[in-house]
C-alpha positions as CSV (number, residue, x, y, z in Angstrom):
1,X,-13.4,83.7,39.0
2,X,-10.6,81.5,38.9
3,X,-7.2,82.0,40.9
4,X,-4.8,79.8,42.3
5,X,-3.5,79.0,45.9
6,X,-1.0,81.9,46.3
7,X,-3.6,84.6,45.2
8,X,-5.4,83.6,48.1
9,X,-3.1,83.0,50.6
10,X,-2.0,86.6,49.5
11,X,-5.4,88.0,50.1
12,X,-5.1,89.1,46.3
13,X,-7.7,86.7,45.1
14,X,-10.6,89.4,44.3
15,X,-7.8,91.9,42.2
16,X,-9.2,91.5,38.9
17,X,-5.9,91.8,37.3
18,X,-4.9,88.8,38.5
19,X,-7.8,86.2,37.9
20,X,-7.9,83.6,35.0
21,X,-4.7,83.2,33.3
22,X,-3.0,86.2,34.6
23,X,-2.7,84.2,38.3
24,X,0.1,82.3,37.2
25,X,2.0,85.0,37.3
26,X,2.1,84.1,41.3
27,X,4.1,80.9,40.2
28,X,6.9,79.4,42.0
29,X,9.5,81.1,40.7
30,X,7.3,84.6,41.7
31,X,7.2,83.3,45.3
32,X,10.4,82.5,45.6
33,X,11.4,85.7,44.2
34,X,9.6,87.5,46.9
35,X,11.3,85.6,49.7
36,X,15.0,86.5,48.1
37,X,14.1,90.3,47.5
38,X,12.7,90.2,51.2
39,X,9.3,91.2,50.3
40,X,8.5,87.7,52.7
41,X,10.5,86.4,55.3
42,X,10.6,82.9,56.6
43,X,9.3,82.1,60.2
44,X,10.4,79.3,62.4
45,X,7.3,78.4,63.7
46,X,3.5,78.1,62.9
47,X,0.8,81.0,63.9
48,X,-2.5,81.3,62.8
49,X,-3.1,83.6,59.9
50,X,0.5,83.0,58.8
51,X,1.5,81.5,55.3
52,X,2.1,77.7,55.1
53,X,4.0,76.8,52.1
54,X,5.0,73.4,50.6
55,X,8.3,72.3,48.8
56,X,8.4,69.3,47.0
57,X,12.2,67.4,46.3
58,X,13.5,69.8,43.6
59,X,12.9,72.6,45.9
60,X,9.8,73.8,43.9
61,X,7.3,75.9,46.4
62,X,4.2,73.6,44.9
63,X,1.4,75.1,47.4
64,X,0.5,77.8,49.7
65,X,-2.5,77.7,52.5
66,X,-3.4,80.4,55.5
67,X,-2.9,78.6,58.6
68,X,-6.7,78.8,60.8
69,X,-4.3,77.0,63.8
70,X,-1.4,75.2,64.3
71,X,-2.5,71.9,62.4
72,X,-5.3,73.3,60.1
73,X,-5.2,75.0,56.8
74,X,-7.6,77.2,54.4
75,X,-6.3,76.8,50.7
76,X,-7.4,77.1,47.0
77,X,-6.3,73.9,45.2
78,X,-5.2,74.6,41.5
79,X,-8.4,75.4,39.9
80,X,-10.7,73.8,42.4
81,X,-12.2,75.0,45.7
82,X,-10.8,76.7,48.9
83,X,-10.3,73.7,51.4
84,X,-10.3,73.8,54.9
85,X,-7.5,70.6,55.8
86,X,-5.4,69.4,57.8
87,X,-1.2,70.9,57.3
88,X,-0.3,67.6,56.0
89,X,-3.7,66.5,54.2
90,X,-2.6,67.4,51.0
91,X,-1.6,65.6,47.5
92,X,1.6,63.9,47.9
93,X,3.0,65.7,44.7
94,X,2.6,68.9,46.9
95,X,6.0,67.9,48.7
96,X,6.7,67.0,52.3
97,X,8.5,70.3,53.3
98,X,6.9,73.1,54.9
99,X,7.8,77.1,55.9
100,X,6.3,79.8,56.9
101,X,5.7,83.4,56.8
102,X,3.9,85.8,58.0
103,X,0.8,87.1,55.8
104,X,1.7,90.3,53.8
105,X,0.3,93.4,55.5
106,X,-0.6,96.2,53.1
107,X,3.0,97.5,52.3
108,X,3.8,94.2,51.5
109,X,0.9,93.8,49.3
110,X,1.2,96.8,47.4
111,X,4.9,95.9,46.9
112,X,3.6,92.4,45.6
113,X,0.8,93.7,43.3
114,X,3.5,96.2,41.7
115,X,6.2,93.2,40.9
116,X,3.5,91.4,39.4
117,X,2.3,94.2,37.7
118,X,6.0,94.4,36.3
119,X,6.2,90.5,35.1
120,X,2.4,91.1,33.7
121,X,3.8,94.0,31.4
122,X,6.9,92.4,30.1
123,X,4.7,89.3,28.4
């Protein structure tokens, strides 16, 4: 099944809805959205099983990733495989920024599975 990184960093990739094309729904623009309608929140620091997410120059969230610690991260790369790497081992065109949130409990989920929903039914 194919989905991208903010699917799984979700823990939406296995919602059928969602897989193949439908994914890029969860875009940047999406994600960014959430953050302003306080669906996510930003965190100063890093925990494990927060959200790591990468900005490039233009202010573009490129990338998302579940932190496992501090310095390590799980993430699904575009169309390729889940990658366990290090917070900064990643493509330069990923960005050199970095924030963080918390990972959406089930309130939040539901919330973000029903505004996708809502983007999926206006196409």
């Amino acid at each position: 099944k194919q989905f991208n990184c903010f699917l799984y960093a979700f823990g939406l990739h296995k919602q059928k809805d969602f897989l193949s094309n439908s994914c890029w729904t969860f875009s940047s623009d999406f994600v960014r959205g959430l953050f302003k309608l306080g669906v996510l929140k930003k965190e100063d620091r890093p925990v494990p099983d927060f959200i790591v997410y990468y900005e490039d120059e233009k202010g573009t969230i490129t990338h998302a990733g579940i932190l496992e610690s501090e310095n390590m991260v799980i993430s699904k790369w575009s169309w390729g495989p889940v990658v366990r790497h290090r917070i900064w081992d990643v493509p330069v065109g990923y960005g050199d920024k970095i924030f963080f949130s918390r990972s959406p409990d089930d309130s939040r989920r539901n919330k973000i599975i029903k505004l996708a929903h809502s983007v999926l039914n206006k196409d």
